[in-house]
VEXDREN-2710 file (C-alpha; in Angstrom, 1 decimal):
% VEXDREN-2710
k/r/px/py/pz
1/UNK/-42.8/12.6/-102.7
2/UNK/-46.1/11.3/-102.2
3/UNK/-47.4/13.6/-99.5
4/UNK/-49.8/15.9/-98.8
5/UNK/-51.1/15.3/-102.9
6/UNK/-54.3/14.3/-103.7
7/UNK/-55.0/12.1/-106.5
8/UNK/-58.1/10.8/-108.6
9/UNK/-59.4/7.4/-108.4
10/UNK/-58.1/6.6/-111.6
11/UNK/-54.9/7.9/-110.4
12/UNK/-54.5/5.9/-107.6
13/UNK/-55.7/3.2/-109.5
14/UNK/-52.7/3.1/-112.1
15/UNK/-50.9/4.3/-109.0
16/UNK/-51.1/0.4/-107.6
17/UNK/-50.5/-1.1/-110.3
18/UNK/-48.1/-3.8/-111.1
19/UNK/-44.2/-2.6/-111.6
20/UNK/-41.5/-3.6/-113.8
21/UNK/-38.9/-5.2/-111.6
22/UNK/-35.3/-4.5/-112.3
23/UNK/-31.4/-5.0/-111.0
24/UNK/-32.1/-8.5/-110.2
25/UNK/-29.8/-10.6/-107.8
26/UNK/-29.3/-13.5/-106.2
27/UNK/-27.1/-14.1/-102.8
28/UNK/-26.7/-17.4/-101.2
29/UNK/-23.0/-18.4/-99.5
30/UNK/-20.9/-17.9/-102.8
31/UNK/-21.8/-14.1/-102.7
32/UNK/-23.6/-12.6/-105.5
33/UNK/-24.8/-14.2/-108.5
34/UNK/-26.7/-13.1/-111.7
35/UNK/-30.7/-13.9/-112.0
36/UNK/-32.0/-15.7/-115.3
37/UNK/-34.4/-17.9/-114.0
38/UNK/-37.1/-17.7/-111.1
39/UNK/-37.8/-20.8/-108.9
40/UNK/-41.7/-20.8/-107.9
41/UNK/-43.8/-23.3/-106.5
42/UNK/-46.7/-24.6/-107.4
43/UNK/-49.3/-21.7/-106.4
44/UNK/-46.9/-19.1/-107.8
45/UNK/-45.5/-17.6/-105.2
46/UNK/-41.0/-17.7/-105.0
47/UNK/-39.3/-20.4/-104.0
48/UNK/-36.9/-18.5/-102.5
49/UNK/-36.4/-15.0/-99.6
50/UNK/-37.1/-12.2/-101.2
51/UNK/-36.0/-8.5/-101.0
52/UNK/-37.6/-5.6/-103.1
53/UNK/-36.3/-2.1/-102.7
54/UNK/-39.1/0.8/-103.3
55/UNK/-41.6/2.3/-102.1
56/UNK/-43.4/-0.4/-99.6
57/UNK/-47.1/0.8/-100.3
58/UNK/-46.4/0.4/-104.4
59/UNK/-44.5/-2.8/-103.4
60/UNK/-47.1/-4.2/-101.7
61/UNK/-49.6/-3.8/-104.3
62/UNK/-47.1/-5.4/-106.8
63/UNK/-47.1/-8.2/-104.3
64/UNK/-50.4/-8.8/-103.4
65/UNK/-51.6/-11.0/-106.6
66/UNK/-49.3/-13.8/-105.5
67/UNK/-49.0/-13.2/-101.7
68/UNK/-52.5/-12.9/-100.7
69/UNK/-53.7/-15.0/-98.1
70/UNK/-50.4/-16.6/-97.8
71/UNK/-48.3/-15.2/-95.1
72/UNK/-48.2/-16.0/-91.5
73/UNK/-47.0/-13.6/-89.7
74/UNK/-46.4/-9.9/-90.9
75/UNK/-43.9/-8.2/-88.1
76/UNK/-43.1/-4.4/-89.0
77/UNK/-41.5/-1.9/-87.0
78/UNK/-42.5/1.4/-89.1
79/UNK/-41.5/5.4/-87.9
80/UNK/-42.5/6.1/-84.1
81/UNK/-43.1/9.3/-85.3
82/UNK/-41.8/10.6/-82.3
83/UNK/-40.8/14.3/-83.8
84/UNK/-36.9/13.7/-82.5
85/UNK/-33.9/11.4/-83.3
86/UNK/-34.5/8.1/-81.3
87/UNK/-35.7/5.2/-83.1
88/UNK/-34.8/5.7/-86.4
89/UNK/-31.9/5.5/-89.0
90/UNK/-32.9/7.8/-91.5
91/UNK/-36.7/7.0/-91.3
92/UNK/-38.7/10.5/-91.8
93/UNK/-39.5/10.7/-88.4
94/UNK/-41.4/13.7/-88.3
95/UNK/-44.7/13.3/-89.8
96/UNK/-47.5/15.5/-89.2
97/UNK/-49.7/13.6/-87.1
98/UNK/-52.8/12.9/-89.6
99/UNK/-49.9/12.4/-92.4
100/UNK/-49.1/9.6/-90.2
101/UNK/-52.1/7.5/-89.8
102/UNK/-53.0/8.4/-93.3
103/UNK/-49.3/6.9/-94.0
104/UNK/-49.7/4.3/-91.6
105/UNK/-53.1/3.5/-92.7
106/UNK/-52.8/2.5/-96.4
107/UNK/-50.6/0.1/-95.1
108/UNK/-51.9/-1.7/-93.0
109/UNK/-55.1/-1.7/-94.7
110/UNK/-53.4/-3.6/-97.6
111/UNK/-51.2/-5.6/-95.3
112/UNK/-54.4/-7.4/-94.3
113/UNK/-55.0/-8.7/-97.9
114/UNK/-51.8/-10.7/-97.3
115/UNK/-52.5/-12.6/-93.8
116/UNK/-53.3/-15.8/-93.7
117/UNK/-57.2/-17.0/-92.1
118/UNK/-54.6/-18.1/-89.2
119/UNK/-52.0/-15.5/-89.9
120/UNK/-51.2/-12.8/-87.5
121/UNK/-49.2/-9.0/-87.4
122/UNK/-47.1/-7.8/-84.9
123/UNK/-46.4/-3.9/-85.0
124/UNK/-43.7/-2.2/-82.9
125/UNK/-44.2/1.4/-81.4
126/UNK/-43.5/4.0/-78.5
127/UNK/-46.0/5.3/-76.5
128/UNK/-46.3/8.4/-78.3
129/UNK/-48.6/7.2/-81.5
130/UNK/-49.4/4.1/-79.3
131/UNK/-53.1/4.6/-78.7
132/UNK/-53.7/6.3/-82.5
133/UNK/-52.4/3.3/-83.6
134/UNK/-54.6/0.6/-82.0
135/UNK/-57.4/2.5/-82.6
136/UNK/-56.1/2.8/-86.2
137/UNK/-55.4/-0.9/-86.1
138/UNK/-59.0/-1.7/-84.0
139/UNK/-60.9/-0.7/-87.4
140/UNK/-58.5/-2.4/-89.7
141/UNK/-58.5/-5.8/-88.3
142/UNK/-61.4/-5.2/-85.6
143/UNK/-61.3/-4.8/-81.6
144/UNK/-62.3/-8.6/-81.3
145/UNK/-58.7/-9.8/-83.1
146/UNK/-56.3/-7.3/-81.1
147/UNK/-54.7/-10.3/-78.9
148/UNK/-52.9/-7.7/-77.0
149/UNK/-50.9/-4.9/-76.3
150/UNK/-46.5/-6.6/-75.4
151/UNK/-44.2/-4.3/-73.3
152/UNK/-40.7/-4.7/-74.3
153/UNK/-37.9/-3.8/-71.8
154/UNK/-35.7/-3.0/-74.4
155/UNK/-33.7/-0.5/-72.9
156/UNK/-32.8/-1.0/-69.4
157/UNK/-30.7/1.8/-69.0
158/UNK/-33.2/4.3/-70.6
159/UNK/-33.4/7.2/-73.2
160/UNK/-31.8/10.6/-72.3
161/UNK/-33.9/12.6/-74.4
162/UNK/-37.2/12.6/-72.3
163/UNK/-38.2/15.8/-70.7
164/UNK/-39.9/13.7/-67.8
165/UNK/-39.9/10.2/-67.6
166/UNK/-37.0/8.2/-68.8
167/UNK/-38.1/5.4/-71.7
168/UNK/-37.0/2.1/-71.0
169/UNK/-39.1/0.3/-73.1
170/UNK/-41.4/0.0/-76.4
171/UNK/-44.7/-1.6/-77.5
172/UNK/-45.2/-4.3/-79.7
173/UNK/-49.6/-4.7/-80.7
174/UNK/-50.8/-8.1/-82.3
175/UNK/-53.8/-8.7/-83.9
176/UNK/-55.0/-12.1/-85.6
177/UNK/-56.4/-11.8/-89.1
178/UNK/-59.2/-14.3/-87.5
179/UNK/-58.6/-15.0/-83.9
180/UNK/-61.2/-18.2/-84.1
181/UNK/-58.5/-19.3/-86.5
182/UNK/-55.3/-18.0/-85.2
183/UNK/-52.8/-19.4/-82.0
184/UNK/-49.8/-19.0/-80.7
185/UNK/-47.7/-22.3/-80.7
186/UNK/-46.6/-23.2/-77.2
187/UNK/-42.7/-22.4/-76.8
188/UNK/-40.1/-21.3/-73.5
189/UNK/-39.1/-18.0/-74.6
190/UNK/-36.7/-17.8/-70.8
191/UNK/-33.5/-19.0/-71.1
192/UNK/-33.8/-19.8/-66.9
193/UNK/-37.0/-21.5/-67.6
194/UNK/-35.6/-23.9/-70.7
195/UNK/-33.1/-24.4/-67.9
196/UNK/-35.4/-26.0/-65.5
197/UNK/-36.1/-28.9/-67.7
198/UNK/-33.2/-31.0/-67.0
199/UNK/-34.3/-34.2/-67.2
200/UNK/-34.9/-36.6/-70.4
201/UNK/-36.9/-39.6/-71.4
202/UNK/-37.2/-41.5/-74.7
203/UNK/-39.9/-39.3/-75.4
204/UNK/-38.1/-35.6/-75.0
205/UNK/-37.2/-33.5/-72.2
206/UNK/-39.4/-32.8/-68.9
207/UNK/-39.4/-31.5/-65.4
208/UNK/-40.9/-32.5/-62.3
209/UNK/-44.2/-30.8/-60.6
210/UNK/-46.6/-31.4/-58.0
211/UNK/-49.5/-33.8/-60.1
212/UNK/-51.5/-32.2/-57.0
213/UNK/-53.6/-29.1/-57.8
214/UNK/-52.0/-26.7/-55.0
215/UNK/-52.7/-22.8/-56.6
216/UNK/-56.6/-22.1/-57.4
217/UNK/-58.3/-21.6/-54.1
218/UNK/-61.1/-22.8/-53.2
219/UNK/-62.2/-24.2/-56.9
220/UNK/-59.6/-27.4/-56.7
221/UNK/-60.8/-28.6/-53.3
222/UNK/-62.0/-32.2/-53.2
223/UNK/-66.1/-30.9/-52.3
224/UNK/-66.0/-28.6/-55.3
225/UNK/-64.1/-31.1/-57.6
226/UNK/-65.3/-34.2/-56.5
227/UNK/-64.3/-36.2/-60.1
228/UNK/-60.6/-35.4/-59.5
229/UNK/-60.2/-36.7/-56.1
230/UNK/-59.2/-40.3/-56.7
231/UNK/-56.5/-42.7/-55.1
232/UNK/-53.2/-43.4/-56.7
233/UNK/-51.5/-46.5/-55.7
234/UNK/-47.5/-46.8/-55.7
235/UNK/-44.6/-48.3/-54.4
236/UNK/-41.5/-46.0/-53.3
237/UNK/-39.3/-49.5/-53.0
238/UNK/-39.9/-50.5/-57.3
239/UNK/-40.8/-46.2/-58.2
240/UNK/-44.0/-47.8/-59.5
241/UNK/-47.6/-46.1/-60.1
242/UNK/-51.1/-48.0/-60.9
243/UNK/-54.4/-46.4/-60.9
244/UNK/-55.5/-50.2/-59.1
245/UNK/-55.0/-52.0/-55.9
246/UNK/-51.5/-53.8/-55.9
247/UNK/-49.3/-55.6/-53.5
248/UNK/-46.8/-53.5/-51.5
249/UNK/-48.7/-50.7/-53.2
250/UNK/-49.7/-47.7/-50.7
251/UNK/-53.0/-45.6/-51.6
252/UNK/-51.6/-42.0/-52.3
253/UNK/-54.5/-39.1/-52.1
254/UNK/-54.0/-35.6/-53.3
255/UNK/-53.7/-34.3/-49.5
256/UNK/-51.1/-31.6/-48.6
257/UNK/-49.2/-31.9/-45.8
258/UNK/-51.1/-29.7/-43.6
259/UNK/-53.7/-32.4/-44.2
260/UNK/-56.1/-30.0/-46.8
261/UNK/-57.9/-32.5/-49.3
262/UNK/-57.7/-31.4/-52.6
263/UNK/-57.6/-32.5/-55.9
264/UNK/-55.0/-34.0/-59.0
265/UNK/-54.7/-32.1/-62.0
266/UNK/-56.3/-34.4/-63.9
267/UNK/-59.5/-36.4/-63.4
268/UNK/-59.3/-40.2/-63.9
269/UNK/-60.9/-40.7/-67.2
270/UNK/-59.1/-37.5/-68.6
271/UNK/-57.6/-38.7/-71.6
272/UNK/-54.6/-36.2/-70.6
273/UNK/-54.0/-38.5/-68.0
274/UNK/-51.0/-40.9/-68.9
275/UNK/-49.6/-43.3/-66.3
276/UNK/-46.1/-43.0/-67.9
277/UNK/-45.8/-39.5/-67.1
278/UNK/-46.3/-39.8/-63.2
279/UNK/-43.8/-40.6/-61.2
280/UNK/-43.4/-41.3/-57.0
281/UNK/-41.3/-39.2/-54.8
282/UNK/-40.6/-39.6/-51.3
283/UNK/-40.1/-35.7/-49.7
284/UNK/-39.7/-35.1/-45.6
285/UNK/-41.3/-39.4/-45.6
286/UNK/-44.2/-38.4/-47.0
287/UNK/-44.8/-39.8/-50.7
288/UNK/-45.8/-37.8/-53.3
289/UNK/-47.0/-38.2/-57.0
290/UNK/-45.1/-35.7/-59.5
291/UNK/-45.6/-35.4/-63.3
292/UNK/-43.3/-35.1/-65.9
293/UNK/-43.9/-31.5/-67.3
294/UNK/-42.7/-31.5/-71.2
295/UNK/-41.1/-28.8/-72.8
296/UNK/-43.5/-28.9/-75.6
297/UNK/-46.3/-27.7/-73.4
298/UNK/-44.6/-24.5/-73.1
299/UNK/-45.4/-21.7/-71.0
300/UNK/-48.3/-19.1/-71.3
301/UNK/-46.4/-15.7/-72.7
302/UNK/-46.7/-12.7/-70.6
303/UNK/-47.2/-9.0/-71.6
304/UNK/-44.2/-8.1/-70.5
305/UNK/-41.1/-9.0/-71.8
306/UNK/-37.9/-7.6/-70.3
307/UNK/-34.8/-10.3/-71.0
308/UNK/-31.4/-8.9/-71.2
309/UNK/-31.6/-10.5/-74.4
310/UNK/-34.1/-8.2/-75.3
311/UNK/-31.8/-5.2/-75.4
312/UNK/-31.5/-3.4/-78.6
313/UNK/-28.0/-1.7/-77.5
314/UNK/-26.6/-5.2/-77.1
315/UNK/-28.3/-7.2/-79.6
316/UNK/-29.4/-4.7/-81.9
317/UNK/-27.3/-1.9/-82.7
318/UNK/-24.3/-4.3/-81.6
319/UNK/-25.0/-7.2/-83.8
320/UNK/-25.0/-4.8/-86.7
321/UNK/-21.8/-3.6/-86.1
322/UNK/-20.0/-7.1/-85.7
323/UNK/-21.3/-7.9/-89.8
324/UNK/-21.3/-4.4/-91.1
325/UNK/-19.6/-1.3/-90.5
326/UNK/-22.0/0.7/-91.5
327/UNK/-23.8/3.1/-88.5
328/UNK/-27.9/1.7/-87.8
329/UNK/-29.5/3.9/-84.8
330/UNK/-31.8/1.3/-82.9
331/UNK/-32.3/-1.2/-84.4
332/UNK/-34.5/-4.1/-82.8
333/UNK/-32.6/-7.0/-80.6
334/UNK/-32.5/-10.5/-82.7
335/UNK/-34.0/-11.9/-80.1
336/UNK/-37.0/-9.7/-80.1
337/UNK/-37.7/-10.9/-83.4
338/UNK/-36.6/-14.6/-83.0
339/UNK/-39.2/-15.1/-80.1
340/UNK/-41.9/-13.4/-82.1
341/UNK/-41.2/-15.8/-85.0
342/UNK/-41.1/-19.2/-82.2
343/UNK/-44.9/-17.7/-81.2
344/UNK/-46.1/-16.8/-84.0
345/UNK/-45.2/-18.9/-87.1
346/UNK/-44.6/-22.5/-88.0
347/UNK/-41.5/-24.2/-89.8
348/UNK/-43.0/-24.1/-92.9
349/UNK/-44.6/-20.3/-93.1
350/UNK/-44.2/-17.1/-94.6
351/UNK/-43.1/-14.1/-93.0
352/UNK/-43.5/-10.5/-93.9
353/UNK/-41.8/-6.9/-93.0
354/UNK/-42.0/-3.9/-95.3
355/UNK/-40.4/-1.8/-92.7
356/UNK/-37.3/-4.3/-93.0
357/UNK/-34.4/-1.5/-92.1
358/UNK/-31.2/-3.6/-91.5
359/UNK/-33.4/-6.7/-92.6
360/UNK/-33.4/-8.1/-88.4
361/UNK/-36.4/-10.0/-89.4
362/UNK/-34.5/-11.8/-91.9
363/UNK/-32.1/-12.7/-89.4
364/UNK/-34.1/-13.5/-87.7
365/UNK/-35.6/-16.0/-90.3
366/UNK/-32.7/-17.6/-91.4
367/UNK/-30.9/-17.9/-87.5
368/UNK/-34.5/-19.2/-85.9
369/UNK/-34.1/-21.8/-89.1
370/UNK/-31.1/-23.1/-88.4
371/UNK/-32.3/-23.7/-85.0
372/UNK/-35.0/-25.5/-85.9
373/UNK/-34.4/-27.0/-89.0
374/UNK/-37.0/-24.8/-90.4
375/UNK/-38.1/-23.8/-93.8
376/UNK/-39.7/-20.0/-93.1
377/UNK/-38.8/-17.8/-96.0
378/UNK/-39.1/-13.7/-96.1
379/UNK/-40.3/-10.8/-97.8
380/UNK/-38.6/-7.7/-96.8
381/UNK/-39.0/-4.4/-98.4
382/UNK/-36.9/-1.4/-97.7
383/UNK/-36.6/1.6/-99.9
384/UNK/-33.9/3.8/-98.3
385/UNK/-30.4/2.6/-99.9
386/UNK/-28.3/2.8/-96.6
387/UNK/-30.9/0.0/-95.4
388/UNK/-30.6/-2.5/-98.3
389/UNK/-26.7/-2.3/-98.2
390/UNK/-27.0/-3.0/-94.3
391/UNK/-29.2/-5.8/-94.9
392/UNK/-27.9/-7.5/-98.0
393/UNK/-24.0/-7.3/-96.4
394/UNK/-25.9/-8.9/-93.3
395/UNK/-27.9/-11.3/-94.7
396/UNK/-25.5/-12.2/-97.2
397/UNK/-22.8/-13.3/-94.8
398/UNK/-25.3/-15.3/-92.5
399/UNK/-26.9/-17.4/-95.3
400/UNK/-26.5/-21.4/-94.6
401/UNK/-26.4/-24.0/-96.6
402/UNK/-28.7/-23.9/-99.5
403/UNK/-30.1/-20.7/-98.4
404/UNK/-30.0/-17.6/-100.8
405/UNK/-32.4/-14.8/-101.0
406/UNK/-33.6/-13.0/-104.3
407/UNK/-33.0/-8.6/-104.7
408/UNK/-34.7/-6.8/-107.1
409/UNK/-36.2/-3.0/-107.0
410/UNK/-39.0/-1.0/-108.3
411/UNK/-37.9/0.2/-111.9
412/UNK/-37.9/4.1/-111.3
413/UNK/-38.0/6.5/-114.2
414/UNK/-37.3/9.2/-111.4
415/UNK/-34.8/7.8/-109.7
416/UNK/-31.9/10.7/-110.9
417/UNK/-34.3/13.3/-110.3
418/UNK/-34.4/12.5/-106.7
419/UNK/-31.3/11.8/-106.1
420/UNK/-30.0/15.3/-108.0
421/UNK/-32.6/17.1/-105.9
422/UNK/-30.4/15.8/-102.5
423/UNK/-27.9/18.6/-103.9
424/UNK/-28.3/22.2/-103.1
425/UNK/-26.4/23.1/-106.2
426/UNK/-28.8/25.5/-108.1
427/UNK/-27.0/24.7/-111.4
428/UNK/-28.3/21.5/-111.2
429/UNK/-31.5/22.1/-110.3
430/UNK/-31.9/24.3/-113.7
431/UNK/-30.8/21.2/-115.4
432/UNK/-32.8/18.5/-113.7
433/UNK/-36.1/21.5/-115.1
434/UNK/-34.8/21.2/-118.7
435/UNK/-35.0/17.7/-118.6
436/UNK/-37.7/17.5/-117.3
437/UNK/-39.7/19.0/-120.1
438/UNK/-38.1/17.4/-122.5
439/UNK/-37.6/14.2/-121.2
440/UNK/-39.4/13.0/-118.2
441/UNK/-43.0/12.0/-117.9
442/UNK/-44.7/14.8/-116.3
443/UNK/-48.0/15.9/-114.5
444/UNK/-50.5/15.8/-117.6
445/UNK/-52.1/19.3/-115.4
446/UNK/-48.8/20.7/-115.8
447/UNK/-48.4/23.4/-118.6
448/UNK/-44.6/24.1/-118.9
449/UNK/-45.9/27.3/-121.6
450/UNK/-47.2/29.1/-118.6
451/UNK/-44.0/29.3/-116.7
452/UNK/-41.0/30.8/-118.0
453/UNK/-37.3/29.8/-117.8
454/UNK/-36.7/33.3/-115.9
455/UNK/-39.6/33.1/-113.7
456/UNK/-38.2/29.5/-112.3
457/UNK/-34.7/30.8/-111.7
458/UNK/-36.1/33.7/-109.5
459/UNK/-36.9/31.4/-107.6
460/UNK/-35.6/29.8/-103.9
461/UNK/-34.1/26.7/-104.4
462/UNK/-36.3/24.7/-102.7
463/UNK/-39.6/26.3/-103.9
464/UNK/-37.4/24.8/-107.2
465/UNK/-37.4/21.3/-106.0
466/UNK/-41.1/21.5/-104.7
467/UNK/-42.4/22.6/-108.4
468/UNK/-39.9/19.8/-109.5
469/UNK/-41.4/17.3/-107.4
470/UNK/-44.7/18.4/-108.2
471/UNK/-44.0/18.5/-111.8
472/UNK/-43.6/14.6/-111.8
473/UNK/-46.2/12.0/-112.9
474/UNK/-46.5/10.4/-109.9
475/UNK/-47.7/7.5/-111.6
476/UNK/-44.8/7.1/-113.3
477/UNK/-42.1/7.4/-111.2
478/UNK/-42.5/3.7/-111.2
479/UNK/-42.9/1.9/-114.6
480/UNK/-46.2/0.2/-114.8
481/UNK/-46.0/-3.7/-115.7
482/UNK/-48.1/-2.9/-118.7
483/UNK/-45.7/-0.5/-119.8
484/UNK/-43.1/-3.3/-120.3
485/UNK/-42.8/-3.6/-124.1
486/UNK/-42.9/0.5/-124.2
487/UNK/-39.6/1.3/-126.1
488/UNK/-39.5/4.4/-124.2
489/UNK/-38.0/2.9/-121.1
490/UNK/-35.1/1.1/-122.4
491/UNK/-36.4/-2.2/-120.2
492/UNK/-33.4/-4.4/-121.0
493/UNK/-34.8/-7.7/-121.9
494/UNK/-33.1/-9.4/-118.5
495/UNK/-35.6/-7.5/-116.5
496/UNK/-38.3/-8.4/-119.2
497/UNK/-38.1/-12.2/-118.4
498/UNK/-38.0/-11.8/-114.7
499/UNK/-40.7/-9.4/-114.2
500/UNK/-42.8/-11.7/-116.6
501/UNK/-41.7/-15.0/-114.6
502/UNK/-42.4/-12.9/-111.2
503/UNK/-46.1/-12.0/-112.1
504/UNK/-46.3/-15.6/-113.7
505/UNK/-47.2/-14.5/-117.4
506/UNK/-43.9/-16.4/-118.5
END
């Protein structure tokens, strides 16, 4: 609807703003609930998940008052724009190419507003708008933040729809909003490697490696790092260390066994260095000095990612089958998501996707949450119907204890013209004209004297919807905020309250 149409300034400006919020609801584990009151905290933002169905560039605007600057991590998986049928659910999926970074750019462009100084955004994609959109993305939020480009093995098996090489896998880019500013925290996302630390002290769980420095070359001998060649004292009998001569103690040197001086990991005034955390090992009779490697430390994340648990088929498209039986063509594995989240965001933050389809970040919210014992909350917004169904039947059945999410929608004075315009019944079409100039707010360029009732049904019937669509005030297919005492509308008084409480004029 929005396409290929150029506006004025003024236009675009009444365009973005503020919209009257309607249909609210409330879902927590008792099912569906009627909204009469908002709970916000203390800088205005909800108190609560949150799902708005409508357009996701006018959304975002309506959103960006109260969200700016406070979301952590913004993960989107928008149309591939691939020209054929993988990827998508009912996604347009065949943009031309400019409409797409045009699309593509207005949206991230104000998707920046929202990040946090720390805040990052994580975009999915194929490789066929791949390097259009980093480029894109390079300008938005500059070369120097892209942290880097993630290949997902996401479908092991591969796509049957490629001419030449067989997909197996998708992109995922990330940029920081300020990368001075911005980190990943330090998390196993391998189930083998969580594995591997099998052992536990009072202080949490650990394995055991080499305190030697074996990999580096050359640059962790003992004549190029002098300062971390040092004696170690212990005693195999009592499995105790010292850092000083001690009775019954032997001296312990990082040497390897083929008699190559090297060095420890850490040098001996590194306040890294924690005597509690060595331990002495006797391997082959020679005795060695391990360290207790916690799983806090984590592991440094690689650019390729290609987990079983990764596969969309299985823990995708699956997943949404086993709570809904409605049909969703690739969707992204949980898992995907989850690990995204455990890099990316804290227990406490914000997460955003205005791409939400069957609402897998959401999921992925409240199941990472429960892992946790975290306190993340969502925005998702969707505008297709088929997708909010799929994600409020999922998230609905998922919620925990005290969890709920808030549902509302963009207020749409259009809404029955574009659904009527679906049909292909000309009959209707004549209708929806009529009311049109009668009833609807229309295009103030638009003179309805100048074309005739018998010139519009010569017409082809979709040369009738075009004019139709063209016909509309763009600006009002939404109801502006402002616009929320107009009589006009018939705003019931319900949606009144809310959208005043939402925008935090109530």
């Amino acid at each position: 609807m929005f396409l290929n149409e150029t506006l004025a300034s003024d236009e675009i400006d009444r365009l973005f703003e503020p919209k009257v919020l309607t249909n609210w609801k409330r879902y927590d584990q008792d099912g569906e609930h009627k909204v009469s009151e908002l709970s916000k905290n203390e800088d205005g933002t909800l108190n609560e998940n949150l799902i708005i169905k409508g357009n996701n560039l006018i959304a975002l605007h309506c959103l960006k008052n109260i969200y700016r600057g406070k979301v952590k991590l913004i993960y989107i998986d928008p149309p591939y724009n691939t020209g054929g049928d993988a990827n998508i659910f009912t996604y347009n999926n065949r943009f031309n190419h400019s409409t797409w970074l045009t699309f593509m750019k207005n949206r991230l462009t104000i998707a920046k507003e929202f990040l946090k100084e720390d805040g990052l955004i994580a975009i999915a994609i194929d490789h066929y708008e791949l390097s259009y959109l980093t480029t894109l993305a390079d300008e938005i939020f500059k070369r120097e933040n892209r942290v880097g480009i993630i290949t997902i093995v996401n479908n092991p098996m591969g796509r049957q729809h490629g001419k030449f090489f067989t997909p197996t896998n998708d992109y995922m880019i990330v940029y920081a909003k300020n990368n001075e500013y911005a980190k990943f925290n330090k998390v196993i996302l391998s189930q083998e490697d969580e594995k591997k630390f099998n052992l536990k002290d009072s202080v949490g769980r650990y394995k055991l490696e080499p305190f030697i420095r074996l990999g580096g070359g050359d640059s962790n001998l003992r004549t190029n790092k002098p300062k971390a060649w040092y004696p170690i004292y212990a005693n195999i009998e009592t499995n105790q260390i010292s850092f000083t001569p001690k009775t019954n103690f032997k001296k312990i040197y990082p040497i390897t066994q083929n008699g190559q001086e090297r060095t420890w990991i850490y040098v001996k005034d590194s306040k890294k260095l924690n005597l509690d955390d060595l331990v002495v090992s006797e391997n082959n009779g020679r005795i060695e000095i391990l360290r207790k490697y916690r799983i806090e430390k984590g592991k440094m994340i690689t650019t390729v990612w290609n987990d079983k648990k990764y596969n969309s088929n299985h823990h995708g498209k699956r997943l949404v089958e086993k709570y809904t039986n409605k049909h969703f063509s690739y969707p992204k594995s949980l898992f995907t998501i989850i690990d995204v989240l455990k890099i990316m965001s804290g227990k406490d933050d914000l997460v955003m996707d205005f791409f939400s389809g069957s609402g897998t970040t959401g999921h992925a919210v409240l199941k990472l949450n429960e892992e946790d014992n975290g306190k993340r909350k969502f925005i998702l917004v969707e505008q297709l119907e088929d997708h909010i169904e799929v994600s409020i039947d999922i998230l609905s059945k998922i919620l925990q204890a005290n969890g709920s999410f808030i549902f509302c929608e963009l207020s749409s004075t259009a809404k029955f013209i574009v659904e009527n315009l679906r049909e292909n019944n000309d009959s209707e079409v004549l209708k929806l004209w009529n009311n049109l100039k009668n009833n609807a707010h229309v295009n103030y360029r638009i003179d309805f004297d100048k074309t005739s009732d018998d010139e519009f049904k010569k017409l082809h019937i979709n040369d009738k919807k075009k004019i139709l669509l063209n016909v509309l005030d763009k600006n009002m297919i939404y109801i502006p905020y402002s616009e929320l005492e107009n009589k006009d509308f018939e705003i019931h008084s319900e949606d009144k309250s809310l959208t005043s409480q939402f925008y935090g004029d109530e």
